[in-house]
PDB file of N, CA, C and O in Angstrom:
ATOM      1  N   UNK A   1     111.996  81.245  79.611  1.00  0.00           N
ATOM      2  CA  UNK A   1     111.630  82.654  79.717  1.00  0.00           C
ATOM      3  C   UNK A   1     112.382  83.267  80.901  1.00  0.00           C
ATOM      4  O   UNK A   1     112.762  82.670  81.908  1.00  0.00           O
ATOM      5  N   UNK A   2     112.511  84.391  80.643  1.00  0.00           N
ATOM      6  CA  UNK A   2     113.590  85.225  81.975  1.00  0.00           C
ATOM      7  C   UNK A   2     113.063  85.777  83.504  1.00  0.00           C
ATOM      8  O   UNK A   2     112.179  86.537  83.900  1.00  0.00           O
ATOM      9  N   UNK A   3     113.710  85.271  83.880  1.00  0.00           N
ATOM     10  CA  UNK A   3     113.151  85.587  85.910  1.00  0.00           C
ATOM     11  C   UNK A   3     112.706  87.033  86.031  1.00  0.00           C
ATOM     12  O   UNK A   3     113.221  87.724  85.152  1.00  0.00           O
ATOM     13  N   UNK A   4     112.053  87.578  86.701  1.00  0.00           N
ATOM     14  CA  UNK A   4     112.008  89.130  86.536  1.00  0.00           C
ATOM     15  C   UNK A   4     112.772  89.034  88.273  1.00  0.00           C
ATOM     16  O   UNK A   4     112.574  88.145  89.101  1.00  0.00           O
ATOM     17  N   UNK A   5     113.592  90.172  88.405  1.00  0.00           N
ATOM     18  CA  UNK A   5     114.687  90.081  89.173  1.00  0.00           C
ATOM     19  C   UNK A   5     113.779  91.593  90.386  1.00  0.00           C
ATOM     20  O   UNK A   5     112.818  92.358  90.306  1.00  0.00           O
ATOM     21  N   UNK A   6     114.905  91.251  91.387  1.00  0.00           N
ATOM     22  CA  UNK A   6     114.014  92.364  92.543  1.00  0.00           C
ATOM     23  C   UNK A   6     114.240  93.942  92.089  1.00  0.00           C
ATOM     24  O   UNK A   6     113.581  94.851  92.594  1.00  0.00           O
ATOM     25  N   UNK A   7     115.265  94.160  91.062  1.00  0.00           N
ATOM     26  CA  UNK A   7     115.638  95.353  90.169  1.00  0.00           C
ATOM     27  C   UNK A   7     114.721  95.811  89.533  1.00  0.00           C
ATOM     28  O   UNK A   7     114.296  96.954  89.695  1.00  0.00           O
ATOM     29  N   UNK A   8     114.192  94.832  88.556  1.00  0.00           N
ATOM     30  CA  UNK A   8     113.192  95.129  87.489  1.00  0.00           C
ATOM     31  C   UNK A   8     111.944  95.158  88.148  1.00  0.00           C
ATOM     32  O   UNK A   8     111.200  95.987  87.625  1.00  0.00           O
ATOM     33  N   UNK A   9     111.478  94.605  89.029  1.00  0.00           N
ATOM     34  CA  UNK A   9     110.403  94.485  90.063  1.00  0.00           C
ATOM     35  C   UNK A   9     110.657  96.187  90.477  1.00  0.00           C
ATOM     36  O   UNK A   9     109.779  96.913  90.011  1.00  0.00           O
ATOM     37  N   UNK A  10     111.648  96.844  91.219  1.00  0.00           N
ATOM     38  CA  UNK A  10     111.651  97.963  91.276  1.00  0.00           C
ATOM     39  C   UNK A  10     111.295  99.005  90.293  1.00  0.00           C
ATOM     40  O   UNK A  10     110.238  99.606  90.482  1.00  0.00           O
ATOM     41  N   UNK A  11     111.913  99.261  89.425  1.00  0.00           N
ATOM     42  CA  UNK A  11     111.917  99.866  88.152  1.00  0.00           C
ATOM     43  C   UNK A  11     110.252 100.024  88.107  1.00  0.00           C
ATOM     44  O   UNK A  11     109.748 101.139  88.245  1.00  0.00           O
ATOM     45  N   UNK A  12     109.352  98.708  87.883  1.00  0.00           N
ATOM     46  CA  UNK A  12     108.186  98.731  87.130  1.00  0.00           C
ATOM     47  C   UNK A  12     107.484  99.506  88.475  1.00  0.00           C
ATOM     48  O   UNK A  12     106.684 100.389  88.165  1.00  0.00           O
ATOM     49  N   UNK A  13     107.675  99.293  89.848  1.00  0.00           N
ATOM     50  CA  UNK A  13     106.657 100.092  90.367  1.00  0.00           C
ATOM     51  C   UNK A  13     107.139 101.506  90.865  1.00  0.00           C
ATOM     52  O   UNK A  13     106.352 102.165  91.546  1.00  0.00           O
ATOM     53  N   UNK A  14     108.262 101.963  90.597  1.00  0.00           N
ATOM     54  CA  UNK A  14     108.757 103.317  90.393  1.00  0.00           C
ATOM     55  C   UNK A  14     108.151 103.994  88.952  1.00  0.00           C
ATOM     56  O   UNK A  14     108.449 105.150  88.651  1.00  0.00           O
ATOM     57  N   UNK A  15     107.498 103.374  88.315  1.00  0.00           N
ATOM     58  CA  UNK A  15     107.364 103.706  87.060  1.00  0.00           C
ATOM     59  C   UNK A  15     105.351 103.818  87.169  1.00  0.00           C
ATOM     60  O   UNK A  15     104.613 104.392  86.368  1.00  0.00           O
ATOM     61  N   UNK A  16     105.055 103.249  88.111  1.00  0.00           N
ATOM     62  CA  UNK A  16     103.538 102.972  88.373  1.00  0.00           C
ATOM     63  C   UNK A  16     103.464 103.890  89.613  1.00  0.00           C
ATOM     64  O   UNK A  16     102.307 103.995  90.021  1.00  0.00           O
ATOM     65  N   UNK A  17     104.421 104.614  90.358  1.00  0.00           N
ATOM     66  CA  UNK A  17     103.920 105.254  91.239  1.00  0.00           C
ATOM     67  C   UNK A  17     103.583 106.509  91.530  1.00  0.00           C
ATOM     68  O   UNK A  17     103.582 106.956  92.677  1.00  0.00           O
ATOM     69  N   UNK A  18     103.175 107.363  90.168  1.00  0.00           N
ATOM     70  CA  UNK A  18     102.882 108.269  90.092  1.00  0.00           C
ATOM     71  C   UNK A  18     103.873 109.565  90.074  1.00  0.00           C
ATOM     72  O   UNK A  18     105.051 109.320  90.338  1.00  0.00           O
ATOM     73  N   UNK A  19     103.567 110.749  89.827  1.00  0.00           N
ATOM     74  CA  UNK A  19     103.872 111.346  89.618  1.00  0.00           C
ATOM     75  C   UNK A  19     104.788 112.083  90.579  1.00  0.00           C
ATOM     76  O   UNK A  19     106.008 112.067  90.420  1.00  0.00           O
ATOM     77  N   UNK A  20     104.084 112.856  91.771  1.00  0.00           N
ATOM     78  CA  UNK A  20     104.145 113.376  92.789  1.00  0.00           C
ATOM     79  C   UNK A  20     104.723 112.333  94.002  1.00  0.00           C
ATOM     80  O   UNK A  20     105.229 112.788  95.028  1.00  0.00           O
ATOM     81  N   UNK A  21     104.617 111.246  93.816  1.00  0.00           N
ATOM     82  CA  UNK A  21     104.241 110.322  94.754  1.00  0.00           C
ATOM     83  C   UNK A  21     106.136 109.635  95.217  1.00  0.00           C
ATOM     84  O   UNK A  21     106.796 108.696  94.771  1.00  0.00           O
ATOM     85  N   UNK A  22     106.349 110.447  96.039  1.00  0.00           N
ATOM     86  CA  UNK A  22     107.713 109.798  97.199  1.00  0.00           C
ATOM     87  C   UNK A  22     107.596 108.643  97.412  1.00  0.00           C
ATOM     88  O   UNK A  22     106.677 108.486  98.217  1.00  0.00           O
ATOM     89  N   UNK A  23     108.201 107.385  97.014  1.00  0.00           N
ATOM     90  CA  UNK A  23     108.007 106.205  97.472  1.00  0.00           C
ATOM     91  C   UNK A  23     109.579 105.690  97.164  1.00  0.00           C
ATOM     92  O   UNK A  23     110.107 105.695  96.052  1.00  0.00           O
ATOM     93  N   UNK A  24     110.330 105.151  98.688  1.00  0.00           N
ATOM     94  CA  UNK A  24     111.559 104.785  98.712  1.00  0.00           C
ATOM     95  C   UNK A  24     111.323 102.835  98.554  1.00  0.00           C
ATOM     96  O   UNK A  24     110.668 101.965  99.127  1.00  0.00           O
ATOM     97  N   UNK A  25     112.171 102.914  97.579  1.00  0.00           N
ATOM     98  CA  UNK A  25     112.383 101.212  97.473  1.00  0.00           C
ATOM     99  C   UNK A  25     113.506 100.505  97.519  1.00  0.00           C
ATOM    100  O   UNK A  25     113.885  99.410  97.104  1.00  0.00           O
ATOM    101  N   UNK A  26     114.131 101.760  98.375  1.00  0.00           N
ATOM    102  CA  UNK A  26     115.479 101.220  98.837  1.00  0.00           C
ATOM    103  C   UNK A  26     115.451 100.207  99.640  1.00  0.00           C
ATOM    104  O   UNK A  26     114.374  99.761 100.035  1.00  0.00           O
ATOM    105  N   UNK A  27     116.773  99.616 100.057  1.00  0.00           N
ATOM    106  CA  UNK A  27     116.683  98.786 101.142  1.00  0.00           C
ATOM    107  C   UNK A  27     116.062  96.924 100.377  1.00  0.00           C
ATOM    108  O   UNK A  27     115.666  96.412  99.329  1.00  0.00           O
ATOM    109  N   UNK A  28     116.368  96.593 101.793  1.00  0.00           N
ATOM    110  CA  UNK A  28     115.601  95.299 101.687  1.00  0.00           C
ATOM    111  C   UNK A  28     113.913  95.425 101.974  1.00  0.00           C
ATOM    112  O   UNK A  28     113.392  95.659 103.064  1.00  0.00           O
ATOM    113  N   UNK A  29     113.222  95.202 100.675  1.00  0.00           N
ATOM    114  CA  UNK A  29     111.764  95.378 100.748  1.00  0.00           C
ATOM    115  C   UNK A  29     110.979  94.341 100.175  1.00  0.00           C
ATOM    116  O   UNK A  29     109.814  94.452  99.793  1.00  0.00           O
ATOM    117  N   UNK A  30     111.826  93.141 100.134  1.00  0.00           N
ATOM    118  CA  UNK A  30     111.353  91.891  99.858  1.00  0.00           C
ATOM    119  C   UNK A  30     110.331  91.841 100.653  1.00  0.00           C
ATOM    120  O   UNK A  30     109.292  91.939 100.000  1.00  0.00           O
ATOM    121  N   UNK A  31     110.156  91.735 101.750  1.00  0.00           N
ATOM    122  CA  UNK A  31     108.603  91.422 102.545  1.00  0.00           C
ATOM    123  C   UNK A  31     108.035  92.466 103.269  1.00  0.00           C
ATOM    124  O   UNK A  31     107.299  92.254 104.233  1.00  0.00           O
ATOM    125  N   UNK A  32     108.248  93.286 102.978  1.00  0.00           N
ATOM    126  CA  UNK A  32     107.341  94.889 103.595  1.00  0.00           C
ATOM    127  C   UNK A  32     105.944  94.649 102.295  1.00  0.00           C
ATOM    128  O   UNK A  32     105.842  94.281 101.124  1.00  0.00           O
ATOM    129  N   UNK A  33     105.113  95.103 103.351  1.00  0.00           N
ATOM    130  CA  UNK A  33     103.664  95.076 102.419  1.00  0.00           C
ATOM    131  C   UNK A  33     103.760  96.517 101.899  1.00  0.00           C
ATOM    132  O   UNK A  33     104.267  97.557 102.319  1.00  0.00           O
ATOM    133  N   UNK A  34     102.850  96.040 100.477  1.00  0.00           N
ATOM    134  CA  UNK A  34     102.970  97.009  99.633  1.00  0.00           C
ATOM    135  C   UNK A  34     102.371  98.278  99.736  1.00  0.00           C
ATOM    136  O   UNK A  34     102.393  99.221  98.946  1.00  0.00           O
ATOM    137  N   UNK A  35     101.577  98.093 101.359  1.00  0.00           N
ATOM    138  CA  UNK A  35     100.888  99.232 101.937  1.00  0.00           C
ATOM    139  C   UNK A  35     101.515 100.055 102.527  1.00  0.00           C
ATOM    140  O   UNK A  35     100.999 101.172 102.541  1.00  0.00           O
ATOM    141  N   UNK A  36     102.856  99.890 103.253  1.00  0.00           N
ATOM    142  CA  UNK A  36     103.202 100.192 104.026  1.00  0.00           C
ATOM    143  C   UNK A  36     104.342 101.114 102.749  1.00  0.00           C
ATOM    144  O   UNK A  36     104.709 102.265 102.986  1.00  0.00           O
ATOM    145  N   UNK A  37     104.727 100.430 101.559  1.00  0.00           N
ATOM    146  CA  UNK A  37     105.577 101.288 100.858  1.00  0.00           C
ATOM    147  C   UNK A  37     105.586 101.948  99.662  1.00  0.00           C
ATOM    148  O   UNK A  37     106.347 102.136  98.713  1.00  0.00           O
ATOM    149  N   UNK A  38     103.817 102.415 100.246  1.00  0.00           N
ATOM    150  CA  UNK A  38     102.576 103.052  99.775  1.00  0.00           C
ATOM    151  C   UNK A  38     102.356 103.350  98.176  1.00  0.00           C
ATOM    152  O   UNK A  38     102.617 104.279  97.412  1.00  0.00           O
ATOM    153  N   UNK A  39     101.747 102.083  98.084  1.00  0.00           N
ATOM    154  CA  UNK A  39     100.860 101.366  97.076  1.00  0.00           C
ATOM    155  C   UNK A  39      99.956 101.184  97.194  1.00  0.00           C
ATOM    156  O   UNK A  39      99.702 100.596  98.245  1.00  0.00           O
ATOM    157  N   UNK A  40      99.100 101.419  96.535  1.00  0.00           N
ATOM    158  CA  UNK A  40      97.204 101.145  96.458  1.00  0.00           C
ATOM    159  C   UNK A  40      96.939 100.303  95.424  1.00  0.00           C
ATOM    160  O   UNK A  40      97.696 100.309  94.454  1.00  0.00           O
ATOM    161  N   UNK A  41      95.590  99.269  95.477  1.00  0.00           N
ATOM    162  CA  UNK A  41      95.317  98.216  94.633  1.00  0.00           C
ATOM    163  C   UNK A  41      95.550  98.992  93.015  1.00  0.00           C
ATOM    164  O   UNK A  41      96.118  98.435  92.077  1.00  0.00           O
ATOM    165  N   UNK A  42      95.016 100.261  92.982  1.00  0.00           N
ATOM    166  CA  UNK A  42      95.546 100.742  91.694  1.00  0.00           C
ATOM    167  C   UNK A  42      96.647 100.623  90.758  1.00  0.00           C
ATOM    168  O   UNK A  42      96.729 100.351  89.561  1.00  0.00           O
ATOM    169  N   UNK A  43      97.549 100.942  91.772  1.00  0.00           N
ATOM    170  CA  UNK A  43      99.361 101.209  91.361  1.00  0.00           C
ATOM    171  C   UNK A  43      99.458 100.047  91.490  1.00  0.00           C
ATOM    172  O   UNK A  43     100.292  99.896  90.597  1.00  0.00           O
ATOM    173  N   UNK A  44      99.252  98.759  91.981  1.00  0.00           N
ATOM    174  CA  UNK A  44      99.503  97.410  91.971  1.00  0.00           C
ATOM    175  C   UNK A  44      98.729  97.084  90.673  1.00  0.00           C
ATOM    176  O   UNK A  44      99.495  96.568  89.860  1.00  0.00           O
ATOM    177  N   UNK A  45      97.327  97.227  90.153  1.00  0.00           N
ATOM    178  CA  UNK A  45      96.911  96.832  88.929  1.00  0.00           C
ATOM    179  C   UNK A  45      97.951  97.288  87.914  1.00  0.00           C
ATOM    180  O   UNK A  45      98.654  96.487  87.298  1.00  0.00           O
ATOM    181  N   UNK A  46      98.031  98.851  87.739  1.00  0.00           N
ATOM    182  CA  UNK A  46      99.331  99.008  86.965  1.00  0.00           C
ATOM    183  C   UNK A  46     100.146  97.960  86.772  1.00  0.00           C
ATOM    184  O   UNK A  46     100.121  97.178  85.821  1.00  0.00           O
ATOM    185  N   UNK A  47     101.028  97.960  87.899  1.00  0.00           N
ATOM    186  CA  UNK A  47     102.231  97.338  87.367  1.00  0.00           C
ATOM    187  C   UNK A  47     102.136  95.901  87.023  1.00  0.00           C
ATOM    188  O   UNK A  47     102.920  95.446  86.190  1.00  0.00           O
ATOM    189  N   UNK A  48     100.963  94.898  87.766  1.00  0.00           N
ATOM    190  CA  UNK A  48     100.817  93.917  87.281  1.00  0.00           C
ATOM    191  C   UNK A  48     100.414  93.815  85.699  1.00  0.00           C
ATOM    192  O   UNK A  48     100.705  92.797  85.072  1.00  0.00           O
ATOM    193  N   UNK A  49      99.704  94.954  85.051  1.00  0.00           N
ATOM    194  CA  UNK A  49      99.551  95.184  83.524  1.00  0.00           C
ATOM    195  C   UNK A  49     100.851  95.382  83.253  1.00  0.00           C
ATOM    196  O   UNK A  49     100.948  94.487  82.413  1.00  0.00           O
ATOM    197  N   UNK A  50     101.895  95.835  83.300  1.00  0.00           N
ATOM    198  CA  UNK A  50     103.288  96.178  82.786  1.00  0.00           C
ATOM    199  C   UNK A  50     104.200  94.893  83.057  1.00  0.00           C
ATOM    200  O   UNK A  50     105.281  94.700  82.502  1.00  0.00           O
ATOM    201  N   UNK A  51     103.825  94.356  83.647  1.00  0.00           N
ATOM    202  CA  UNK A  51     104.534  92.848  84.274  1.00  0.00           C
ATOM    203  C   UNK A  51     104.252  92.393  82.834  1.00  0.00           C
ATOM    204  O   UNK A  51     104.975  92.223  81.852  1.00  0.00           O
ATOM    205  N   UNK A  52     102.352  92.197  83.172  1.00  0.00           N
ATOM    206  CA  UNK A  52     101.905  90.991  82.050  1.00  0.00           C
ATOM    207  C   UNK A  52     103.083  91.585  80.278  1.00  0.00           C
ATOM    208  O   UNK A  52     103.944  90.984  79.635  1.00  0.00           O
ATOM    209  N   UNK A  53     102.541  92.797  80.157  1.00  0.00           N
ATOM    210  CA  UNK A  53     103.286  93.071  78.534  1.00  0.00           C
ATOM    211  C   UNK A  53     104.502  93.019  78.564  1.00  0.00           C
ATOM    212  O   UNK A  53     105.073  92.891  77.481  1.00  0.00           O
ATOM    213  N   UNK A  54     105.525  93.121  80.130  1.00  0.00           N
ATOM    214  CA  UNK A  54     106.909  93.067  79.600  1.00  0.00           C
ATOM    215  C   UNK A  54     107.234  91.349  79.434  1.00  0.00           C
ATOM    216  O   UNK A  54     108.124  90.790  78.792  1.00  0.00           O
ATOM    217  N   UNK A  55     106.521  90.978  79.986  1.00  0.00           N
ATOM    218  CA  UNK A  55     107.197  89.335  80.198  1.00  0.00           C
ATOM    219  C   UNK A  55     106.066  88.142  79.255  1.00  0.00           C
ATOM    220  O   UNK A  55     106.190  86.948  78.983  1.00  0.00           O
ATOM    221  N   UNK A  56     104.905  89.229  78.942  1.00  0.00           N
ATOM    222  CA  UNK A  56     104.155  88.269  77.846  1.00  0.00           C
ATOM    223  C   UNK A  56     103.364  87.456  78.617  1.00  0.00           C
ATOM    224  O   UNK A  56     102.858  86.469  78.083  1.00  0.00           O
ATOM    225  N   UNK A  57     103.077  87.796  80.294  1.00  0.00           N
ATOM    226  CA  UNK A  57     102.023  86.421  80.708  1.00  0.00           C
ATOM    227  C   UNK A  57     100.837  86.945  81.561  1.00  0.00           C
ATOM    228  O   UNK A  57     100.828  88.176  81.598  1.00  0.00           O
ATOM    229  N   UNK A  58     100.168  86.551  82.026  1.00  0.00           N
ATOM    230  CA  UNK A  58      98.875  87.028  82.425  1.00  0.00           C
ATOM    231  C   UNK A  58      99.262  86.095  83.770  1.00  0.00           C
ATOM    232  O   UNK A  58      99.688  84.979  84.068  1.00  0.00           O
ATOM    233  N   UNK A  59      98.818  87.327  84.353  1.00  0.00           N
ATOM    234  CA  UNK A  59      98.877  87.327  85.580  1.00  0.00           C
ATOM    235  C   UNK A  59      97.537  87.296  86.577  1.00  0.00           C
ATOM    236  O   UNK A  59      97.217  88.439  86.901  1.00  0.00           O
ATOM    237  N   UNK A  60      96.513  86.058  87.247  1.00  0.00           N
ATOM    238  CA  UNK A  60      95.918  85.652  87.691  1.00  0.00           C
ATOM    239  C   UNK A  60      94.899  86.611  88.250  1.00  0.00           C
ATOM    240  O   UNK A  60      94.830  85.925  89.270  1.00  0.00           O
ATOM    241  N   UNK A  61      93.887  87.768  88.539  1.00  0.00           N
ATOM    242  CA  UNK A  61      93.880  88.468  89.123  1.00  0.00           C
ATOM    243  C   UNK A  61      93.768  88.554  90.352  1.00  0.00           C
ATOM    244  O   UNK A  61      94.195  89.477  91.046  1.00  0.00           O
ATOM    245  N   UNK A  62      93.105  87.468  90.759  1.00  0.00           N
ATOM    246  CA  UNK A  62      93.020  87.025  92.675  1.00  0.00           C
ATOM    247  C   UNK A  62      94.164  86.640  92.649  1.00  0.00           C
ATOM    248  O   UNK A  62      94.566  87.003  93.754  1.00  0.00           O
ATOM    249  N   UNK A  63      95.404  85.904  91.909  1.00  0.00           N
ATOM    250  CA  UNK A  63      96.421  85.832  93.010  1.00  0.00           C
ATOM    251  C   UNK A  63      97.266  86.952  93.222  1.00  0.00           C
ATOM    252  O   UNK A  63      97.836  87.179  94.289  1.00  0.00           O
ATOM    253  N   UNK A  64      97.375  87.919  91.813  1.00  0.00           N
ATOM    254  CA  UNK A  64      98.118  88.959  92.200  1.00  0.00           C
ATOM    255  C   UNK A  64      97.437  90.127  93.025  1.00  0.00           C
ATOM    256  O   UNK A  64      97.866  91.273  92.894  1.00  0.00           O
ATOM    257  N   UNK A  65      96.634  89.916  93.668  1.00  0.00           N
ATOM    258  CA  UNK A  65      95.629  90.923  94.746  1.00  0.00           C
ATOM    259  C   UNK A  65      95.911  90.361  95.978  1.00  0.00           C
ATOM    260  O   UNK A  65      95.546  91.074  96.912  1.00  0.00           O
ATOM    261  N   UNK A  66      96.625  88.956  96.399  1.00  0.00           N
ATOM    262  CA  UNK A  66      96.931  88.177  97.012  1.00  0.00           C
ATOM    263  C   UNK A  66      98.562  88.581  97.567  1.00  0.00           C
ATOM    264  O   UNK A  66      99.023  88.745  98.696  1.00  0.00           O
ATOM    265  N   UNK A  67      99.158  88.648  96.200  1.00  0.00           N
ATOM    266  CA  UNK A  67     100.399  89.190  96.341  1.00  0.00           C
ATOM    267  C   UNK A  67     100.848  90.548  97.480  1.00  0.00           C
ATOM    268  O   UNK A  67     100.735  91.647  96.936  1.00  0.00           O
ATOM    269  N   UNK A  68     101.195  90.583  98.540  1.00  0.00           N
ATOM    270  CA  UNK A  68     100.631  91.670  99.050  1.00  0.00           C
ATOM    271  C   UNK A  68     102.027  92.056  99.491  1.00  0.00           C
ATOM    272  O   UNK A  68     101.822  93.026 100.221  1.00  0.00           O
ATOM    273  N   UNK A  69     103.435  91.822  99.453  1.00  0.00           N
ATOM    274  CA  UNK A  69     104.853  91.778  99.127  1.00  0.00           C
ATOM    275  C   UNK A  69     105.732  91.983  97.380  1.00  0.00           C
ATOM    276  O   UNK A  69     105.399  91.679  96.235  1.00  0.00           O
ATOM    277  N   UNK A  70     106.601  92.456  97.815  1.00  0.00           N
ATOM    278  CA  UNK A  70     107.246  92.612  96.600  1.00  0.00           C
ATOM    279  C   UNK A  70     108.111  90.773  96.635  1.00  0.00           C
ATOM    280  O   UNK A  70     108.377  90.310  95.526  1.00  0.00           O
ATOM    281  N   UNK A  71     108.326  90.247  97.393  1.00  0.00           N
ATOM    282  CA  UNK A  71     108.862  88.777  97.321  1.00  0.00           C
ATOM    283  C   UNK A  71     107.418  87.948  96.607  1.00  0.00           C
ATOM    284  O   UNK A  71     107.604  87.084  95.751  1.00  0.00           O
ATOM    285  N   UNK A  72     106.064  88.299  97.038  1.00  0.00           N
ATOM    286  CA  UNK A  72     104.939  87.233  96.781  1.00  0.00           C
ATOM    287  C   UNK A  72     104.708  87.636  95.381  1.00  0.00           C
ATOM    288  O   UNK A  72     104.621  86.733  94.549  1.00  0.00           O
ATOM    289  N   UNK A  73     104.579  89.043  94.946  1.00  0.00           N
ATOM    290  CA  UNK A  73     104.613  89.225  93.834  1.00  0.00           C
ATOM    291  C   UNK A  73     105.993  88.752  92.484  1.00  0.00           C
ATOM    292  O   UNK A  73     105.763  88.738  91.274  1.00  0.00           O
ATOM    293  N   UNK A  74     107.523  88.373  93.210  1.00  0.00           N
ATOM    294  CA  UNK A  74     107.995  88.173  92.111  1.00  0.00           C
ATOM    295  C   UNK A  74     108.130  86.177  92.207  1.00  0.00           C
ATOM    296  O   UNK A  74     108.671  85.471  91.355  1.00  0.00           O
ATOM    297  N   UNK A  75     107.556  85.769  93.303  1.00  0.00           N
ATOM    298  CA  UNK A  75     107.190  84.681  93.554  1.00  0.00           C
ATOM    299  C   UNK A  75     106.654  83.980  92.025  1.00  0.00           C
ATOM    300  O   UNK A  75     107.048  83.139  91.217  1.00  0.00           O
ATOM    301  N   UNK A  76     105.187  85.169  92.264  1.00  0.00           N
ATOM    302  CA  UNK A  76     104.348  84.755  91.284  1.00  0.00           C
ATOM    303  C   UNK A  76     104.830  84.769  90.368  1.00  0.00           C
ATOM    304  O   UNK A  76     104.806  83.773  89.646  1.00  0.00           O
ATOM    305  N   UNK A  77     105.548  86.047  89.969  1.00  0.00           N
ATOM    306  CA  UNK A  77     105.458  86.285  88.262  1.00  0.00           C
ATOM    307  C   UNK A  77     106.811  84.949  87.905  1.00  0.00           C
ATOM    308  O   UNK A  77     106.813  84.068  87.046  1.00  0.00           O
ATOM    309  N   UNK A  78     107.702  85.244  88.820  1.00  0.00           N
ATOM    310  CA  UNK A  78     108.378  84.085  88.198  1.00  0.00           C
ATOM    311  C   UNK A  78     108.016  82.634  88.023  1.00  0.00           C
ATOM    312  O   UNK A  78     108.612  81.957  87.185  1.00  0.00           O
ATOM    313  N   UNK A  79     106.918  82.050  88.896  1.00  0.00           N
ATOM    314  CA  UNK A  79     106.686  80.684  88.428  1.00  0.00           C
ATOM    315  C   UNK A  79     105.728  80.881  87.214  1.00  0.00           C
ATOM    316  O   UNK A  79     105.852  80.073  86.294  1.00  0.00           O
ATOM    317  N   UNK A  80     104.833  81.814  87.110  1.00  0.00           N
ATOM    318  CA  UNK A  80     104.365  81.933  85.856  1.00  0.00           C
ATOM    319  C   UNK A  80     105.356  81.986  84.641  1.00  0.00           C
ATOM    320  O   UNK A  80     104.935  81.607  83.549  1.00  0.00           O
ATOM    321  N   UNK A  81     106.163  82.266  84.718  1.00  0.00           N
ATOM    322  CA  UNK A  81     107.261  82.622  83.791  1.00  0.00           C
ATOM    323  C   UNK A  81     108.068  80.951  83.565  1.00  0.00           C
ATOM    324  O   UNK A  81     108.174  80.456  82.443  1.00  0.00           O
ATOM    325  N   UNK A  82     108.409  80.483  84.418  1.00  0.00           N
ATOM    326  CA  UNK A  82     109.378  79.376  84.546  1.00  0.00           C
ATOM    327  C   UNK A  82     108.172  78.383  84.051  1.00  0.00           C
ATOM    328  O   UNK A  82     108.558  77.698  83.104  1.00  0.00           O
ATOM    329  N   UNK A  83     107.212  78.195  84.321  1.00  0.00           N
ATOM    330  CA  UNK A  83     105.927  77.356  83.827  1.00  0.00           C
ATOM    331  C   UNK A  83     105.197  77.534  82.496  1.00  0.00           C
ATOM    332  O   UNK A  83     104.179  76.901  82.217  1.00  0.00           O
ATOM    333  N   UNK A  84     105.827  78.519  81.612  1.00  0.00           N
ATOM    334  CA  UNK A  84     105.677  79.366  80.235  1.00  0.00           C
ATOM    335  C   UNK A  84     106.650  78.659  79.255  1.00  0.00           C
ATOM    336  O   UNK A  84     106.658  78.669  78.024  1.00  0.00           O
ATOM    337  N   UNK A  85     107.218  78.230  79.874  1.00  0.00           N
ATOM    338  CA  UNK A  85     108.885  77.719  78.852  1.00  0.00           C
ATOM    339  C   UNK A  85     108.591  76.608  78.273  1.00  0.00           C
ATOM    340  O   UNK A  85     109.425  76.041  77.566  1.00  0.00           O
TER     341      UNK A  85
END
């Protein structure tokens, strides 16, 4: 099954972050918390639902509440993914 990459990781929470809502994901943002590059447990449920349907896997809910990085989050989804095959 396919890695979800720090691109597509972008994409999905540009796509979960609302409407109105300025949020730069430029840069290196591998380990900036997802608070700081203002995300709320909401917009994180989102995209972890858009994770699960693009890649087909279910995603833990305490660990992805755990996930509190865009690196811990593609951590996860990728060993879920690589452990799917």
């Amino acid at each position: 099954m396919a890695q979800m990459t720090l691109e597509e990781l972008r994409d999905t929470l540009v796509a979960c972050a609302g409407e109105g809502d300025a949020v730069d994901l430029s840069g290196d943002i591998l380990d900036v918390p997802f608070e700081e590059l203002g995300y709320d447990s909401l917009a994180l449920m989102e995209s972890a639902a858009r994770i699960e349907r693009a890649y087909g896997i279910s995603l833990p809910e305490e660990a992805t509440s755990e996930a509190d990085t865009p690196r811990a989050l593609l951590d996860l989804v990728n060993g879920i993914t690589a452990s799917a095959v």
